[in-house]
KOLTORLO-996771 format. One record per residue (C-alpha): residue in one letter; x, y, z; residue number from 1. Coordinates in steps of 0.02 Angstrom, whole numbers, plus 32768, in hexadecimal, padded with zeros to 4 digits. Each point is the difference from the previous one (the first is absolute). Layout:
N
   r     c1     c2     c3     k
   A      X      Y      Z   NUM
...
end
This chain:
289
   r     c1     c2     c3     k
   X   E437   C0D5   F48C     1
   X   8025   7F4A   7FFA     2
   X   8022   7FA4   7F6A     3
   X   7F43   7F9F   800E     4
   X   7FC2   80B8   8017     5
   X   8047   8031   7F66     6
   X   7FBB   7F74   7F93     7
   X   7F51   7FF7   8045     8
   X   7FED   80A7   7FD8     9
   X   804C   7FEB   7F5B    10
   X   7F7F   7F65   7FD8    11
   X   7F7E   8071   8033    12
   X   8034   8087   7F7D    13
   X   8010   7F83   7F8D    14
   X   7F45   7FAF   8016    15
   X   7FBE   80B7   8016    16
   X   8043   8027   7F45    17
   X   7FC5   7F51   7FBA    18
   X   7F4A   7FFE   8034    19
   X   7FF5   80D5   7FE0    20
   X   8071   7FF8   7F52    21
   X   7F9D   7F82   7F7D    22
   X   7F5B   8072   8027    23
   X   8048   80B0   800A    24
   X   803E   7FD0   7F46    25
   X   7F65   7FD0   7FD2    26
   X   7FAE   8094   8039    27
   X   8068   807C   7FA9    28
   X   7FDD   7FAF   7F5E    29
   X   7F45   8019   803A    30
   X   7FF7   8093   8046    31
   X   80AC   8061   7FF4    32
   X   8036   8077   8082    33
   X   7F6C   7FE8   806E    34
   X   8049   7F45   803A    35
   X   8067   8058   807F    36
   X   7FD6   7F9D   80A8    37
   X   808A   7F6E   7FE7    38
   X   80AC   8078   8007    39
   X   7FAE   8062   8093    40
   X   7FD6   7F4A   8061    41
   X   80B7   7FC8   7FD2    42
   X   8055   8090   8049    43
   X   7FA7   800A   8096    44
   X   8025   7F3C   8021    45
   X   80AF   8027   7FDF    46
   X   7FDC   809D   809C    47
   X   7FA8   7F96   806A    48
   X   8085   7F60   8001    49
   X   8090   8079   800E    50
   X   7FAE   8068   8095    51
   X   7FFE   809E   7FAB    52
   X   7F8C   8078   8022    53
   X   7FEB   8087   7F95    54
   X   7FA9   80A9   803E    55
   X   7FBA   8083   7F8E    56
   X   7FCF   80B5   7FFF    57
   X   7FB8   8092   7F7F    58
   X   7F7F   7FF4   7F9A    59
   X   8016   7F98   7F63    60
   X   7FB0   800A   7F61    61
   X   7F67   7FD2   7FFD    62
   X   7FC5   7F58   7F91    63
   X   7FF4   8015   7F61    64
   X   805F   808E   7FE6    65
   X   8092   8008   7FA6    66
   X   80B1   802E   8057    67
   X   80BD   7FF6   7FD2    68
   X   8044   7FEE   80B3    69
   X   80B0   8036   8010    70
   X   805B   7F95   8090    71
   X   8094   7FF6   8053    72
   X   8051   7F54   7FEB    73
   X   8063   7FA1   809E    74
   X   7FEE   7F48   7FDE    75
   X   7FC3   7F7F   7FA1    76
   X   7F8D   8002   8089    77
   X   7FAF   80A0   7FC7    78
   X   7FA4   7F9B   7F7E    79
   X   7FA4   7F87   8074    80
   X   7FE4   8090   8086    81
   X   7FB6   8072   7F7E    82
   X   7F90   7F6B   7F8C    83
   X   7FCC   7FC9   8094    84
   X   7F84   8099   802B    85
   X   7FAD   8013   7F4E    86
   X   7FD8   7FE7   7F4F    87
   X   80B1   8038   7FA2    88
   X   8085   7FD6   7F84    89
   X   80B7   8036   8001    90
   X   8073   803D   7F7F    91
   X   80A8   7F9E   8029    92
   X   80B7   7FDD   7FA4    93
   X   7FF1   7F87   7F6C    94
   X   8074   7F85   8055    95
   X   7F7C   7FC7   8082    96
   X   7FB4   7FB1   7F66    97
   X   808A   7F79   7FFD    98
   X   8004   7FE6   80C6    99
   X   7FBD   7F56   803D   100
   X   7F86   8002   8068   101
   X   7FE3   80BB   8005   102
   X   7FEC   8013   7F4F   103
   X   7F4A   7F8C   801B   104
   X   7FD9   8073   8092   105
   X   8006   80A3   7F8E   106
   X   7F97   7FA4   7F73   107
   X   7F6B   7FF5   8099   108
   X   8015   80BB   801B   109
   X   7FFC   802C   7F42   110
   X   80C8   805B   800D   111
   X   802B   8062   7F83   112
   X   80B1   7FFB   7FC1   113
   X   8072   808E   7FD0   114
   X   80B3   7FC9   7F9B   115
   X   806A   8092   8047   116
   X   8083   7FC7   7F74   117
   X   7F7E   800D   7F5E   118
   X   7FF1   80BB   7FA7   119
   X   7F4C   8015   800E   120
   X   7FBC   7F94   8098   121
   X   7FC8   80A7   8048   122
   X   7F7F   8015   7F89   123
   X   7FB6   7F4B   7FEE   124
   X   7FFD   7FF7   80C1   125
   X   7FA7   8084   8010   126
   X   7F7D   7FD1   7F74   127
   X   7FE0   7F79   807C   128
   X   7FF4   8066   8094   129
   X   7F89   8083   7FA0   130
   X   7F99   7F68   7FD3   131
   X   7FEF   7FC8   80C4   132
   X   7FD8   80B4   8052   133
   X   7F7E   8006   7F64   134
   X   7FA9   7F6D   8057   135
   X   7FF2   8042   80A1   136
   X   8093   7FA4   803B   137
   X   809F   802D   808A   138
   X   80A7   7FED   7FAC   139
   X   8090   800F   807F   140
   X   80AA   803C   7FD4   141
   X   80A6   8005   805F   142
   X   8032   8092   7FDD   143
   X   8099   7FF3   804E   144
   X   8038   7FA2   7F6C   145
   X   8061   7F82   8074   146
   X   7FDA   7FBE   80AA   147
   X   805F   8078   806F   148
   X   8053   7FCA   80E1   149
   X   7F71   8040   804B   150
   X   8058   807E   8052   151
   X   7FEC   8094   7F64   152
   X   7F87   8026   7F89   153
   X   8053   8000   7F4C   154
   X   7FC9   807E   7F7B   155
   X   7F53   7FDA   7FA3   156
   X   800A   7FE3   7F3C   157
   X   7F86   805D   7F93   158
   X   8013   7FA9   7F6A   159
   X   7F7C   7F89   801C   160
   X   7F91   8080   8056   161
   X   7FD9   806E   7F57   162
   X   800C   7F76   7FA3   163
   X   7F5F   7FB5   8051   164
   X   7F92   8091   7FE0   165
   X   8027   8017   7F52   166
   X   7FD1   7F49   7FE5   167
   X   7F69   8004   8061   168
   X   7FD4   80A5   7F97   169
   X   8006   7F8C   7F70   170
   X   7FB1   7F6A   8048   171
   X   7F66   8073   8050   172
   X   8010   809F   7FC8   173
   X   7FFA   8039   80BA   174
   X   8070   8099   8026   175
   X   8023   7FC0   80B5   176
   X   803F   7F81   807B   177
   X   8025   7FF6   80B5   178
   X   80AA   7FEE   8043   179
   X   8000   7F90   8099   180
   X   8082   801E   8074   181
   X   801E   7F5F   8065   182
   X   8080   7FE7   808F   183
   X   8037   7F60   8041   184
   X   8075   7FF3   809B   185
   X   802F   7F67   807A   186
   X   8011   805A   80A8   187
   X   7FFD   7F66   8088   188
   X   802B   7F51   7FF5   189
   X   7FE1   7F9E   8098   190
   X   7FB5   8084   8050   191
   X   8097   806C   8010   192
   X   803A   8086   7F7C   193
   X   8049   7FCC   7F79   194
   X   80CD   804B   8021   195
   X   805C   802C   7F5D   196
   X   806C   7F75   8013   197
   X   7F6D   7F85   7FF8   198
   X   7FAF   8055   7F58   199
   X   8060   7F97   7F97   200
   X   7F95   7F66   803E   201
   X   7F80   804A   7FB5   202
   X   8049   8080   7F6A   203
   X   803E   7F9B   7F6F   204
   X   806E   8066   7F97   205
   X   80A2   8021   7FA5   206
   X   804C   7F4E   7FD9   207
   X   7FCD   7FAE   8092   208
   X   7FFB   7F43   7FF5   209
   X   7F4C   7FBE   8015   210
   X   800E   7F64   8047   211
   X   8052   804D   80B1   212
   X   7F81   807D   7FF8   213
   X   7F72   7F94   7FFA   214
   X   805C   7FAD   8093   215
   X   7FED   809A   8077   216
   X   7F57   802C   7FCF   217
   X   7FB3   7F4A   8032   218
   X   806E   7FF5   808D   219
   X   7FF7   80BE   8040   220
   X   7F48   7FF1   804E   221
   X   7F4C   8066   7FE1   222
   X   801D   80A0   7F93   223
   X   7F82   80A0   8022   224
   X   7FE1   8056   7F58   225
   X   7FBC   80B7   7FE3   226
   X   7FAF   8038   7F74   227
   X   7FCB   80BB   7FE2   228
   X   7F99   8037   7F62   229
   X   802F   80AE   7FE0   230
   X   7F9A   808D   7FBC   231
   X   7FD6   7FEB   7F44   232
   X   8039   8070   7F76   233
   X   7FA0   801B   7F64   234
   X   8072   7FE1   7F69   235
   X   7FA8   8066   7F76   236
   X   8042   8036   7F55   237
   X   803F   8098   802A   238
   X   8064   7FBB   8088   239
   X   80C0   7FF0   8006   240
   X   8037   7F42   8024   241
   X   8096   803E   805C   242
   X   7FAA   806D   8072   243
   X   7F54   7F74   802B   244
   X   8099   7F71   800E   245
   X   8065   8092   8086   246
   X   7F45   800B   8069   247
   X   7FE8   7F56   8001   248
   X   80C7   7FD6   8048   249
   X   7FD5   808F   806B   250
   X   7F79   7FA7   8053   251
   X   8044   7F5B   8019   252
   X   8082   8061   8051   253
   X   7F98   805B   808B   254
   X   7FA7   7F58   8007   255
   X   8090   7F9F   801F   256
   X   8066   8093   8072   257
   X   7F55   7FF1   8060   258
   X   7FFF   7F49   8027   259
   X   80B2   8014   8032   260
   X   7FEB   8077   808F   261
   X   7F52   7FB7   8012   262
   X   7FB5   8083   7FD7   263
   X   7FA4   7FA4   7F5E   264
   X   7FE3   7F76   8067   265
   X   7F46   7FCD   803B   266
   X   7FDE   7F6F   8089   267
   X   7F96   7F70   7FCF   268
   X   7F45   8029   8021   269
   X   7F5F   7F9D   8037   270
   X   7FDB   7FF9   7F58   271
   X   80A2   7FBA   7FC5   272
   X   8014   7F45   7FDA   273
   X   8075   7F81   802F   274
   X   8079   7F9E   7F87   275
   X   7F98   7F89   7F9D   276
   X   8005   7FD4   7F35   277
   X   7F47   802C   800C   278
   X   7FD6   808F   7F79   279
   X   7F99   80A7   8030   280
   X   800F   8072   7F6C   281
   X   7F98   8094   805E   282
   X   8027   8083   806C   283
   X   807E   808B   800D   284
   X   8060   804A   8091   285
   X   8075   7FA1   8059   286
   X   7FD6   7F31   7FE7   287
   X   807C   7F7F   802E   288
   X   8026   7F77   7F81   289
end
């Protein structure tokens, strides 16, 4: 992508988050969680100027009903692929907060921040997460823990995972959320498959500098992205963290183990639509983004 590419598309981003940002805030003052439309618009202006086209499958929850979905993380890119299909928040590292840029982007989608260094950030994070699957809301959680190269699926954390019923027990007194398993892959870029040797333009991990990074994704070409919602599991009081958290990792693993040998994978349909910042917030099956 040529330099001129690179800041039209930029100065599109940039007027996309200036005319959607003053009224999103607005809104949320007004009317809370339910000014969701802004982040979702944003995201999929960031899809449609990059030429990435993001195809889902499974049945997610449906609106309305509260879900802690449990996702496998890859990129920074996961968070536009994933706000871009519905109403969500994420829980994310404290340090975003202090990122330019970013840190305004994460305000729109209502983040909430967990201090991995402070003694008892488990339990006020979670307070806030209890609070959100009270309202009906999706919370989405990496629980990874870390972004990992896109080649392996990395242990999920539990921690988090009990932690969110017990608070929504308090918030509600409801005896029961859904799990969401969510799996998010980047199988073809260009139209070819994406080799293990290329995942790195896409994966950002480890200590890799950001600024070369960035470099290779604008410059790589149009990135294919799969997204598989998993069977639910029903957290309920009786039930052990560890072993809901295992059954969740378990399914992003089939899911993503499928995609790979293309066995998960479905083909755009006639009801699928083509890369566009427009918002359709029905449907279920596959949809393309």
């Amino acid at each position: 992508m040529s330099r001129f590419g690179v800041l039209w598309r930029a100065a599109a981003l940039l007027l996309a988050f200036l005319v959607l940002a003053p009224p999103h805030w607005v809104a949320l003052r007004v009317f809370g969680r339910r000014s969701t439309v802004a982040p979702i618009l944003f995201h999929r202006t960031f899809l449609w100027l990059f030429s990435i086209r993001v195809m889902q499958s499974g049945t997610p929850p449906d609106f309305g009903e509260a879900a802690l979905v449990l996702a496998n993380h890859v990129s920074w890119l996961d968070i536009v692929v994933i706000g871009s299909l519905r109403p969500l928040s994420f829980v994310a590292k404290s340090e975003i907060a202090g990122w330019p840029v970013i840190s305004a982007l994460a305000a729109l989608q209502r983040t909430i921040y967990i201090d991995r260094q402070r003694r008892g950030a488990t339990a006020t994070v979670s307070t806030a997460m209890g609070h959100r699957l009270a309202g009906g809301e999706l919370v989405v959680l990496f629980a990874e823990g870390t972004t990992g190269d896109g080649n392996r699926l990395l242990p999920f954390r539990s921690a988090l995972v009990g932690a969110a019923r017990a608070a929504l027990q308090a918030e509600a007194g409801q005896g029961r959320v859904r799990l969401q398993p969510l799996a998010i892959a980047y199988p073809r870029r260009n139209g070819l498959p994406v080799v293990r040797s290329e995942r790195s333009e896409i994966a950002w991990y480890g200590d890799m500098e950001l600024a070369p990074h960035l470099s290779a994704f604008v410059n790589g070409g149009p990135i294919d992205v799969q997204v598989v919602w998993g069977k639910p599991i029903v957290f309920e009081a009786s039930t052990d963290r560890k072993v809901a958290t295992a059954a969740a990792e378990a399914e992003v693993r089939a899911a993503l183990q499928g995609l790979a040998t293309g066995r998960g994978a479905a083909p755009p349909t006639a009801g699928t639509r083509s890369a566009s910042p427009g918002v359709d917030l029905g449907g279920s099956g596959i949809a393309t983004v």
